[in-house]
N, C-alpha and C positions, 0 to 999 in steps of 0.2 A: 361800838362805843369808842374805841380809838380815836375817833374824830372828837370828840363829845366830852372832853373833860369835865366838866359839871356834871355829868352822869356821874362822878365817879367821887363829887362833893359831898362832903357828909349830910349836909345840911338837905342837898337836895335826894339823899340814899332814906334819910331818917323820912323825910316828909314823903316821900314815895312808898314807902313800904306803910305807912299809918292808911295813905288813900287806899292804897292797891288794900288792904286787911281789912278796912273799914267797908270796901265794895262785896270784895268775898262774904265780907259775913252777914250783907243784907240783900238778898236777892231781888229788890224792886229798886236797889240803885240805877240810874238812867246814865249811859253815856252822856257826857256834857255835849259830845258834838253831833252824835246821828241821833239822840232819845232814845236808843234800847236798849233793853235789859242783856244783860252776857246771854239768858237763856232764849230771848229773839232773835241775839245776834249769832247766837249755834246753830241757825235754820238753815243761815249762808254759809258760816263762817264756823265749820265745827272747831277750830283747833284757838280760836281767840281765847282771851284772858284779861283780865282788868291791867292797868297799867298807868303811872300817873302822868297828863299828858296835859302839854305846855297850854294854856287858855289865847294865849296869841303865840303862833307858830314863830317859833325862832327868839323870842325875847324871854330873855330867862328870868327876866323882874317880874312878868305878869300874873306870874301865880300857876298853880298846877291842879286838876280835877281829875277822875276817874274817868276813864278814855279803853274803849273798847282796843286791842293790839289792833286789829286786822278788821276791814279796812283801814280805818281811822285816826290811829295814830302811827302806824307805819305808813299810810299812804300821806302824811301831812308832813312826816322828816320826810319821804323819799320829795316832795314838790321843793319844799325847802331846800335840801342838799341840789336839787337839779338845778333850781332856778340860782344858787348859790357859786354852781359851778358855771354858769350860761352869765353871772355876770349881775344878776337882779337880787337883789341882798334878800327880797321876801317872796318874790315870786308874785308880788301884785300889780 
């Protein structure tokens, strides 16, 4: 989070902790970006966890949804910070 100062905005700390609590406490919540539930996404991915993640990668006005950690939304900051570092502001 070092890189990431908005992580660390209240406004985005308060609204991430309501998704991420709101996810945990209904087990047929769907990731907004792959469709599965945390307990489909434990078949690959035992050590995932709900997490509030950005609806367009890299813009922080877009809003934020319930986002599975791993893959999904560590592999969408790591595309971002890559393509970031390589010079492409979104990586598309």
């Amino acid at each position: 989070m070092a890189g990431k100062p908005h992580h660390r905005d209240r406004r985005f700390v308060v609204l991430g902790k309501r998704i991420r609590d709101a996810a945990n406490a209904d087990p047929t919540t769907r990731c907004w970006r792959c469709g599965l539930t945390l307990a489909e996404r434990h078949r690959t991915h035992p050590h995932a966890t709900w997490q509030a993640g950005h609806l367009v990668d890299g813009d922080l006005s877009a809003g934020l949804a319930a986002e599975c950690s791993t893959p999904c939304n560590s592999g969408a900051g790591a595309r971002v910070s890559n393509a970031n570092r390589h010079g492409n502001a979104l990586g598309l």
